[in-house]
The first five atom37 places (N, CA, C, CB, O) and aatype in JSON, in Angstrom:
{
  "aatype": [20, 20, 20, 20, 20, 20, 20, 20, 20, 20, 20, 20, 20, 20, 20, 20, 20, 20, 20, 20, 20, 20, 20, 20, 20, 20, 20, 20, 20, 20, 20, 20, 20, 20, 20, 20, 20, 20, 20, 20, 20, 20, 20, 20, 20, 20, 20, 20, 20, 20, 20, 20, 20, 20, 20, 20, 20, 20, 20, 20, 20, 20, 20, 20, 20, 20, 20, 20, 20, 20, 20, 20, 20, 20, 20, 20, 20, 20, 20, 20, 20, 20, 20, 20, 20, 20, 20, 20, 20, 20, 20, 20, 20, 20, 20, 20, 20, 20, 20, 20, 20, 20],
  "atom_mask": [
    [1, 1, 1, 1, 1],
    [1, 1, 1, 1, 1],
    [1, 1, 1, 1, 1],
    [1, 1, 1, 1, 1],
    [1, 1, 1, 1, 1],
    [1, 1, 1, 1, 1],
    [1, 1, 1, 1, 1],
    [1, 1, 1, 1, 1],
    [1, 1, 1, 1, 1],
    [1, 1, 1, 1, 1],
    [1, 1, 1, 1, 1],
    [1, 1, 1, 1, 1],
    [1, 1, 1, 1, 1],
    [1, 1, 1, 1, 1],
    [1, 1, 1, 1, 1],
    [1, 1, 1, 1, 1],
    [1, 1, 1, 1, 1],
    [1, 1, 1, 1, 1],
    [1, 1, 1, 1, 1],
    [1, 1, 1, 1, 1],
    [1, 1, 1, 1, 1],
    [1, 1, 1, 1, 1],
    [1, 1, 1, 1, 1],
    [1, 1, 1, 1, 1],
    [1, 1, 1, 1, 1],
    [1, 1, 1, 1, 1],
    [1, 1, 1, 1, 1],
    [1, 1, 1, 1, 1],
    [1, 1, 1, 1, 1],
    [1, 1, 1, 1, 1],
    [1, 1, 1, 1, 1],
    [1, 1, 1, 1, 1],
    [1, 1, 1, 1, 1],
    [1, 1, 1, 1, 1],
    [1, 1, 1, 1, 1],
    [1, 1, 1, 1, 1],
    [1, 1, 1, 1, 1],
    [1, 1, 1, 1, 1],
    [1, 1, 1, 1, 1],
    [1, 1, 1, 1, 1],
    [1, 1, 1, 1, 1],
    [1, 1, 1, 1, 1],
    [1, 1, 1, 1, 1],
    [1, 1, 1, 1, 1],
    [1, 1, 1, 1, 1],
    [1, 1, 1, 1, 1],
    [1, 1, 1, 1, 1],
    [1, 1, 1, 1, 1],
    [1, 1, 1, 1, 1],
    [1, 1, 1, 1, 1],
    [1, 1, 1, 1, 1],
    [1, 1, 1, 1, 1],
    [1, 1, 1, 1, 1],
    [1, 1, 1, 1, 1],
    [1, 1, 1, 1, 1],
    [1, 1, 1, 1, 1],
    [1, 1, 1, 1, 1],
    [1, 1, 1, 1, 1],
    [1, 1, 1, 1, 1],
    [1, 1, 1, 1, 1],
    [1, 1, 1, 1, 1],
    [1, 1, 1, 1, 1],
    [1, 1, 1, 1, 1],
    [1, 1, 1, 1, 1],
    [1, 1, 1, 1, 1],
    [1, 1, 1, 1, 1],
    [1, 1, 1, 1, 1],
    [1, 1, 1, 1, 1],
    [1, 1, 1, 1, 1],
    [1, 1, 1, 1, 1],
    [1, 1, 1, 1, 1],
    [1, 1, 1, 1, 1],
    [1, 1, 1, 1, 1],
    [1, 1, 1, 1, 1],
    [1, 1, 1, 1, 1],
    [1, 1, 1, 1, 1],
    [1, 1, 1, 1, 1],
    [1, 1, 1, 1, 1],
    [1, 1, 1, 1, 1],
    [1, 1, 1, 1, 1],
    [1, 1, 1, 1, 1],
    [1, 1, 1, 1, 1],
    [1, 1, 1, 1, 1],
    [1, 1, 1, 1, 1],
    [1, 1, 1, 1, 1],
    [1, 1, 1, 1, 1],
    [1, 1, 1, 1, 1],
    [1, 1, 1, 1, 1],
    [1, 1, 1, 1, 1],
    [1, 1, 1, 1, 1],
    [1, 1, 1, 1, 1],
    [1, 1, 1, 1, 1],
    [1, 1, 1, 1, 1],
    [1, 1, 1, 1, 1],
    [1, 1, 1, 1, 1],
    [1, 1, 1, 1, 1],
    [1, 1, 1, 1, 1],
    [1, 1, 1, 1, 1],
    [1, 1, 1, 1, 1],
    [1, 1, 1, 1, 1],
    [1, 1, 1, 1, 1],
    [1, 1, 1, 1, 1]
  ],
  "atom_positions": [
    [[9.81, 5.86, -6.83], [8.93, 4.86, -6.27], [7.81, 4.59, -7.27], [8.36, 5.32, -4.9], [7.35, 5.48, -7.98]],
    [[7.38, 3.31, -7.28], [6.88, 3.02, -8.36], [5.07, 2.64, -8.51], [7.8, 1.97, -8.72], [4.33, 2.61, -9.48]],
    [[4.85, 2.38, -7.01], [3.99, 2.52, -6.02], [2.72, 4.04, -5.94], [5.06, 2.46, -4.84], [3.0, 5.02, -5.25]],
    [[1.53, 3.98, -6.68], [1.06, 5.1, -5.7], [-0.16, 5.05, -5.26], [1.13, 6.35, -6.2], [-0.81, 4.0, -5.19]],
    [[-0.66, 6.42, -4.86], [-1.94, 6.22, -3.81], [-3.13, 5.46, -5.11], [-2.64, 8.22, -2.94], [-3.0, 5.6, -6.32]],
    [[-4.13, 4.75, -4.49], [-4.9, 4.2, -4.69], [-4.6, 2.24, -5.73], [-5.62, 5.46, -5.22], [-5.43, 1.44, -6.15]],
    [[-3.06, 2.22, -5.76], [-2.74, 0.8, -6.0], [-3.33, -0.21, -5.5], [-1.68, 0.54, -5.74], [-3.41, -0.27, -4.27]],
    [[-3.81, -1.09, -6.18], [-4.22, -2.3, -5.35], [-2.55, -3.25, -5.14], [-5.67, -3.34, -6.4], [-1.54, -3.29, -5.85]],
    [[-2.91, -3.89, -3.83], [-1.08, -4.21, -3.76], [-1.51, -5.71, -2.83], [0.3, -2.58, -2.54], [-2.59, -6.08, -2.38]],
    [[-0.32, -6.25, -2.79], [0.04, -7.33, -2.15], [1.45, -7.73, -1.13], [-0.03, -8.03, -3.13], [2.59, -7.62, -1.57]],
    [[1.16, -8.17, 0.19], [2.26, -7.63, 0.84], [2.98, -9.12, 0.41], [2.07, -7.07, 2.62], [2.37, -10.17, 0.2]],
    [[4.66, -8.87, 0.32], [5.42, -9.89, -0.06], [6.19, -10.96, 0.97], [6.28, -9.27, -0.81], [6.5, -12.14, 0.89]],
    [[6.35, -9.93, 1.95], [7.41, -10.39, 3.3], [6.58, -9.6, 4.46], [9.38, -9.71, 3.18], [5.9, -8.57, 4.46]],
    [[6.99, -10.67, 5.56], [6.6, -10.09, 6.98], [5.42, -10.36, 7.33], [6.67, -8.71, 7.14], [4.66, -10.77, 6.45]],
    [[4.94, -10.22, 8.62], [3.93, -10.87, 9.5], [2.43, -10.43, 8.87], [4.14, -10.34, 11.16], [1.32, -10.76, 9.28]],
    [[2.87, -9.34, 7.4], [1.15, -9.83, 7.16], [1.37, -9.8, 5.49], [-0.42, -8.4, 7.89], [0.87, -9.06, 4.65]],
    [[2.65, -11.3, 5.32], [2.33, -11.79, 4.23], [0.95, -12.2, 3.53], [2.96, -12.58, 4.32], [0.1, -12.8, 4.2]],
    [[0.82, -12.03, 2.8], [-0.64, -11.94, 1.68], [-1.68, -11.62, 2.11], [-1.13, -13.12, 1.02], [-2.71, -12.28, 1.98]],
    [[-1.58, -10.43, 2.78], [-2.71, -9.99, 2.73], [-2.58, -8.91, 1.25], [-3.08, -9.34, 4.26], [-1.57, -8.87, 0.54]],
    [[-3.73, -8.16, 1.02], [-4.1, -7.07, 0.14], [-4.57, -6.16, 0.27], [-4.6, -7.2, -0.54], [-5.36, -6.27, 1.21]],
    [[-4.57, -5.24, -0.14], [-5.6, -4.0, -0.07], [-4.74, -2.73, -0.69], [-6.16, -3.65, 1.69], [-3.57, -2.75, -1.08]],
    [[-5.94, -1.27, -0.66], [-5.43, -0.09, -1.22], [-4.32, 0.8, -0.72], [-6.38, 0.62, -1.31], [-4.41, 1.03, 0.48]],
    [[-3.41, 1.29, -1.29], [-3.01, 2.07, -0.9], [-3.55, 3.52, -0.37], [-2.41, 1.99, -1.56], [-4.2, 4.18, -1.18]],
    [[-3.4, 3.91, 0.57], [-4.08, 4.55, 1.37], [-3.12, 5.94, 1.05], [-4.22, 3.85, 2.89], [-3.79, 6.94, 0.79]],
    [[-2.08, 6.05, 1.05], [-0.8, 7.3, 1.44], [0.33, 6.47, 0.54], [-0.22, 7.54, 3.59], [0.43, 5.31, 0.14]],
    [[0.99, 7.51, 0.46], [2.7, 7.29, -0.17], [3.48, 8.31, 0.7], [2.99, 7.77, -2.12], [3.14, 9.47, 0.92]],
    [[4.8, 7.54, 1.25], [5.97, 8.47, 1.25], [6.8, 7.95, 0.82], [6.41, 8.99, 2.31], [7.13, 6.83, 1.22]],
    [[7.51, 8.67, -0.29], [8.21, 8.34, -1.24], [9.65, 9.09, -0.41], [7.57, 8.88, -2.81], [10.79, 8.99, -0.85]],
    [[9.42, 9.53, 0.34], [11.01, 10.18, 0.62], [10.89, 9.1, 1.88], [11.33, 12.31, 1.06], [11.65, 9.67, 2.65]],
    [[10.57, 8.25, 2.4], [10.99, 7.5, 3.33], [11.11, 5.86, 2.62], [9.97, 7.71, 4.58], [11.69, 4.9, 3.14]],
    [[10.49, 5.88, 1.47], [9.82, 4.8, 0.7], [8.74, 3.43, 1.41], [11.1, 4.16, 0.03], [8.67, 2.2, 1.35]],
    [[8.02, 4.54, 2.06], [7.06, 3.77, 2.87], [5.49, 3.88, 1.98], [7.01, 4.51, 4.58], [5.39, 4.8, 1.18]],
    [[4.38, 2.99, 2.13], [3.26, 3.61, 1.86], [2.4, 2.69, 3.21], [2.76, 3.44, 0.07], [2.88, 1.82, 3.94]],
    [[0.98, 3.23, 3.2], [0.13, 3.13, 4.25], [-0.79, 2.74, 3.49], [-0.15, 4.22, 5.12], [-1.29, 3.47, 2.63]],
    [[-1.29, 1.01, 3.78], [-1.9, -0.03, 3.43], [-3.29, -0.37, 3.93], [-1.11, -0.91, 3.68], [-3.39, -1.25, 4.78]],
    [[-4.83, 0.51, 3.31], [-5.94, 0.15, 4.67], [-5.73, -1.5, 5.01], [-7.93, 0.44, 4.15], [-5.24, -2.3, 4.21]],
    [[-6.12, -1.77, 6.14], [-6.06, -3.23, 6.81], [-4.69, -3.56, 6.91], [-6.82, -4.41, 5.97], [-4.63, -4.75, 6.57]],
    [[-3.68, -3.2, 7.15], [-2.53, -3.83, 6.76], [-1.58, -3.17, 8.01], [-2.09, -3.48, 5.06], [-1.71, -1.98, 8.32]],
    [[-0.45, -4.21, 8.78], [0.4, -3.36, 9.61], [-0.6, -2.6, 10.83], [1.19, -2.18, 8.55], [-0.28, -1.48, 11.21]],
    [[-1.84, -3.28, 11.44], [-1.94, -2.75, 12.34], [-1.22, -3.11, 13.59], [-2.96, -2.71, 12.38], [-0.6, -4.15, 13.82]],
    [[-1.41, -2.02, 14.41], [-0.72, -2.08, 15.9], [-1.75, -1.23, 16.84], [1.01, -1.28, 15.95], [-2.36, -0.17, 16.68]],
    [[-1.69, -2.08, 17.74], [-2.77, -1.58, 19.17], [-1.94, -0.22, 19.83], [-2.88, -3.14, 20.71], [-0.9, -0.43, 20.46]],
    [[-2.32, 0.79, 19.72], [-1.6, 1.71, 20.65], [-2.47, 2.49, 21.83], [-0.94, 2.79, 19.75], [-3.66, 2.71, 21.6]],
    [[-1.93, 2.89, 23.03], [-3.25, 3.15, 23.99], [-2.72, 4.86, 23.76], [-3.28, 2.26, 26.06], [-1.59, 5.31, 23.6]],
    [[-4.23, 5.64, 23.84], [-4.88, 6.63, 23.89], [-5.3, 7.41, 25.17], [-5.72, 6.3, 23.28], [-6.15, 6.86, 25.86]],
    [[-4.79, 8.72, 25.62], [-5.19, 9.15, 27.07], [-6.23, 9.76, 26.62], [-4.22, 10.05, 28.02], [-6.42, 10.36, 25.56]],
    [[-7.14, 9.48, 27.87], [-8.44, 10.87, 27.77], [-7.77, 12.52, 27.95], [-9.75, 10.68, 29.41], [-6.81, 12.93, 28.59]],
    [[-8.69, 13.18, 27.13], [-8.19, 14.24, 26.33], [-8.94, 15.16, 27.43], [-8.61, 14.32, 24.56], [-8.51, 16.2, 27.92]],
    [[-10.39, 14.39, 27.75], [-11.12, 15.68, 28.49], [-11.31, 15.34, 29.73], [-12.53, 16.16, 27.95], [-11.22, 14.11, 29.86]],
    [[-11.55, 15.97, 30.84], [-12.19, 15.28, 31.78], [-13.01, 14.06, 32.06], [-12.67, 15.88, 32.04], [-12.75, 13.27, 32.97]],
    [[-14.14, 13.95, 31.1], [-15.28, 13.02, 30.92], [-14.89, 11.9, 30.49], [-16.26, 13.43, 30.1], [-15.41, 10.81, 30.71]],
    [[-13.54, 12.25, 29.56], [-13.37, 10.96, 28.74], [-12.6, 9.9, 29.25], [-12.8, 11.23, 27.52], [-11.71, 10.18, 30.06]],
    [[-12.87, 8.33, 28.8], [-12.17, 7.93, 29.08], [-11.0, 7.2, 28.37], [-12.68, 7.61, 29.65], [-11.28, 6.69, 27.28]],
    [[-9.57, 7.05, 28.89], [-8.56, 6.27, 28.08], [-8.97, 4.94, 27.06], [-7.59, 5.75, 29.15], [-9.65, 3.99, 27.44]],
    [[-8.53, 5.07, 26.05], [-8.91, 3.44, 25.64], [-7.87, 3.01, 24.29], [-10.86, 3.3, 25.06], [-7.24, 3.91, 23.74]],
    [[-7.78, 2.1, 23.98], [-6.51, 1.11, 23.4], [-7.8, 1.6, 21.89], [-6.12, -1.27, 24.26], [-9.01, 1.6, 21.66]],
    [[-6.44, 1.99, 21.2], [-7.3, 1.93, 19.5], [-6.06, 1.6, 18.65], [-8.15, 3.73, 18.79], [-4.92, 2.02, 18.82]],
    [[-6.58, 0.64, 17.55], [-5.92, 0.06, 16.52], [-5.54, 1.27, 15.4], [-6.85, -1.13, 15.95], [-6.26, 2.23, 15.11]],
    [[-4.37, 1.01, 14.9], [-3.88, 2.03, 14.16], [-3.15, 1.39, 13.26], [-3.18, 3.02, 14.84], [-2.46, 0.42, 13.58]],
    [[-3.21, 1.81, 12.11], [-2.3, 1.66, 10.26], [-1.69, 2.14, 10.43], [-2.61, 2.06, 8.81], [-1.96, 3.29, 10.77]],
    [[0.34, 1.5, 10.34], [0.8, 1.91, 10.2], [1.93, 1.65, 9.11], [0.74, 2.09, 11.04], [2.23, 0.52, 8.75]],
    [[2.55, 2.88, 8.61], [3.43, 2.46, 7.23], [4.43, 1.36, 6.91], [4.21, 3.45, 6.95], [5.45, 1.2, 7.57]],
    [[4.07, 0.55, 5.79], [5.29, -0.24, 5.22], [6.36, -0.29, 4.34], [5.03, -0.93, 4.92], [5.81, 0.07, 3.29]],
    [[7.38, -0.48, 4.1], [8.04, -0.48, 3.15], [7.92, -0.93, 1.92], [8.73, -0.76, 3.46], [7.27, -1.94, 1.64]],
    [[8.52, -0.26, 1.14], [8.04, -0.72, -0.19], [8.42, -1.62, -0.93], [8.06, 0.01, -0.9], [7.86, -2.11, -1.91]],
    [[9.94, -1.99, -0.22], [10.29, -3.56, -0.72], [9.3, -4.81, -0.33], [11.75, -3.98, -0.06], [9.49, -5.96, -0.7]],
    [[8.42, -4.44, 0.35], [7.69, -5.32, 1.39], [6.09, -5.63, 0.2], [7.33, -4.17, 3.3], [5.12, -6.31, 0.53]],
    [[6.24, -5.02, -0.97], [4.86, -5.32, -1.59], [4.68, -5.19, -3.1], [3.85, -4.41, -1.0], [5.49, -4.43, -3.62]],
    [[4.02, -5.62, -3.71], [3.92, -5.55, -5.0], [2.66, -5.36, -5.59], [4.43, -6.53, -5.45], [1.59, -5.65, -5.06]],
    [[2.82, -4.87, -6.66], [1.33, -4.35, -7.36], [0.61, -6.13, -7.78], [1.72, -3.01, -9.29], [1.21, -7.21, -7.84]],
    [[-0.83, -5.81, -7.99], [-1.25, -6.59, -8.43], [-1.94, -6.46, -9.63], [-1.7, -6.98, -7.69], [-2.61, -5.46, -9.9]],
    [[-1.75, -7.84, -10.7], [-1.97, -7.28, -11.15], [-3.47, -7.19, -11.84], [-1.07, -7.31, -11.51], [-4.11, -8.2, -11.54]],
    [[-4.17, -6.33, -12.62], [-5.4, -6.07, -12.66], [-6.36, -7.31, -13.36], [-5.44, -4.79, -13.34], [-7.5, -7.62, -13.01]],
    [[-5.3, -8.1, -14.77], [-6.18, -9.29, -15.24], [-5.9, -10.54, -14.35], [-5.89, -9.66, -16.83], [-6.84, -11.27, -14.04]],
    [[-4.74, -10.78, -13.98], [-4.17, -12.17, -13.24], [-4.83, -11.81, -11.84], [-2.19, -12.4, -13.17], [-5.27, -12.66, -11.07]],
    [[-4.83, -10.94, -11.69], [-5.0, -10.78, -9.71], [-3.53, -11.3, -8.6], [-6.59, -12.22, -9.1], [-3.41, -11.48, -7.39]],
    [[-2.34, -11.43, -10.16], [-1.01, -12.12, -8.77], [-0.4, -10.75, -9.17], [0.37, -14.06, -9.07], [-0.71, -9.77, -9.86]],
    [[0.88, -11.27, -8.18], [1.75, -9.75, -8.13], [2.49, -9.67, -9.47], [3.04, -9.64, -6.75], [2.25, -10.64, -10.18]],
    [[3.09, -9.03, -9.84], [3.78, -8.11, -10.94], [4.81, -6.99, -10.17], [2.47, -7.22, -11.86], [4.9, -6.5, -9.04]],
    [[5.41, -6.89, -11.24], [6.42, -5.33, -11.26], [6.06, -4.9, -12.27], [8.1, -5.28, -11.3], [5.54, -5.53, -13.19]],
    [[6.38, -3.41, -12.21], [5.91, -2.27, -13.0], [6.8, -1.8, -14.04], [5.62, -1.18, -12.17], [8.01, -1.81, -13.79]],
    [[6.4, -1.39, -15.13], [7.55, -1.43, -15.75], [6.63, 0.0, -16.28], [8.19, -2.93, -16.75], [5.6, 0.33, -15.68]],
    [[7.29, 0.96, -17.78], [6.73, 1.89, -17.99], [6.76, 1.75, -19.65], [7.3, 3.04, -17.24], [7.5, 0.97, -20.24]],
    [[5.85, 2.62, -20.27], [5.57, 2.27, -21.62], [5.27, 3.55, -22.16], [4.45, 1.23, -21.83], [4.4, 4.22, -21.6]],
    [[5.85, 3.98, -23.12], [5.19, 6.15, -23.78], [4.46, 5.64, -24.82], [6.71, 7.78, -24.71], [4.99, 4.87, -25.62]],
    [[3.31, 5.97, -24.91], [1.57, 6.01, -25.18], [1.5, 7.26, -25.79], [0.43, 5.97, -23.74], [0.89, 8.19, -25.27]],
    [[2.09, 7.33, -26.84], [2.03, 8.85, -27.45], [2.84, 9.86, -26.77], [0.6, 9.44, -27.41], [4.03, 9.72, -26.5]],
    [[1.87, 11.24, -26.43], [3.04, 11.7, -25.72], [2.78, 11.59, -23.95], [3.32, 13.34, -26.26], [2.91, 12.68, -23.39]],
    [[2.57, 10.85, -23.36], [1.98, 10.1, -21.76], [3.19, 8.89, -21.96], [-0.21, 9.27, -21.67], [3.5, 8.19, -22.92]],
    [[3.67, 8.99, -20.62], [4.63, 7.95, -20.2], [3.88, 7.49, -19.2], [6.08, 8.35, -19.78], [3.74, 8.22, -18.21]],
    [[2.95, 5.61, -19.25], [2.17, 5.18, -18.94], [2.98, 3.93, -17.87], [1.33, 4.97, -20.12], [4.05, 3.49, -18.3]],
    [[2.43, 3.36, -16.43], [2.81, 2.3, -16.05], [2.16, 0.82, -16.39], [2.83, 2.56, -14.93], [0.95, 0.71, -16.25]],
    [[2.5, 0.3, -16.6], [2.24, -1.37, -16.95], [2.76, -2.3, -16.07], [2.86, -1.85, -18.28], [3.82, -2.29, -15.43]],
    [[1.76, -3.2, -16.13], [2.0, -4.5, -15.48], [3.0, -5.58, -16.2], [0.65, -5.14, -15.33], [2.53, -6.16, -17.18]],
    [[4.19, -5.87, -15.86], [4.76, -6.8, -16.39], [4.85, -7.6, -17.02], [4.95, -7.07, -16.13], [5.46, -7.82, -18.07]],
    [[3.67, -8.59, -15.88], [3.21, -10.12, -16.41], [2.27, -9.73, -18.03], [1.88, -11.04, -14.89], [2.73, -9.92, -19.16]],
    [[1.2, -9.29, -17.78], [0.11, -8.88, -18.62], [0.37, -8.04, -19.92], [-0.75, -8.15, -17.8], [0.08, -8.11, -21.12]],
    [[1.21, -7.02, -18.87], [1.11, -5.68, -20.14], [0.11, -4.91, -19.81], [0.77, -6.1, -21.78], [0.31, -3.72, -20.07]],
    [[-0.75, -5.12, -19.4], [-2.07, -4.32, -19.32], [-1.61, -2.52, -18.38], [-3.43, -5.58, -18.18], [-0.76, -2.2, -17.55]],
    [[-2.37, -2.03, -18.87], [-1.87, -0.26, -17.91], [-2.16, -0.64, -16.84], [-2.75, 1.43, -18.15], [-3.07, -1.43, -16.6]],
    [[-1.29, -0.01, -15.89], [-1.69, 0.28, -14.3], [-2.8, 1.79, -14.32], [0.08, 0.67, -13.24], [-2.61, 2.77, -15.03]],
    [[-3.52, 1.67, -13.71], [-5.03, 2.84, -13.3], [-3.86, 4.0, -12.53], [-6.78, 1.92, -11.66], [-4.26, 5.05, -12.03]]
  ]
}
């Protein structure tokens, strides 16, 4: 997976085409990652204690990774990643640009 935590990304397909933001999490054995702002869903919550009460809270949840692409750092559009050896460091790069991925 080519994808990791702290990517800035862009979603490609699905109900929250273009939006953006950080990568939050990677699972690479499901090939999902967790997008802040991205893929929320309302799920309801029981009170835990006596006092408390039930209430509906918004929750991030994971997308696929065919579903997004890096962006890239000089253009600000999407890219694929490609890789480049920088001495002895095997470095990721932005496609379009060339420029290193952070």
């Amino acid at each position: 997976m080519k994808i990791k935590k702290g990517d800035n990304i862009i979603v490609i397909a699905g109900k929250d085409k273009g939006k953006t933001g950080k990568v939050a999490r990677a699972y690479p054995a499901k090939n999902m990652v967790l997008i802040d702002g991205v893929n929320i869903k309302k799920r309801h919550q029981r009170a835990t204690r006596q006092n408390q009460h039930g209430q509906i809270v918004e929750k991030t949840f994971p997308i696929n990774v065919s579903n997004v692409a890096i962006v890239d750092p000089q253009t600000n559009k999407q890219t694929r990643v490609g890789y480049n050896v920088a001495g002895e460091k095997k470095v990721r790069i932005a496609k379009k640009s060339g420029s290193v991925l952070a």
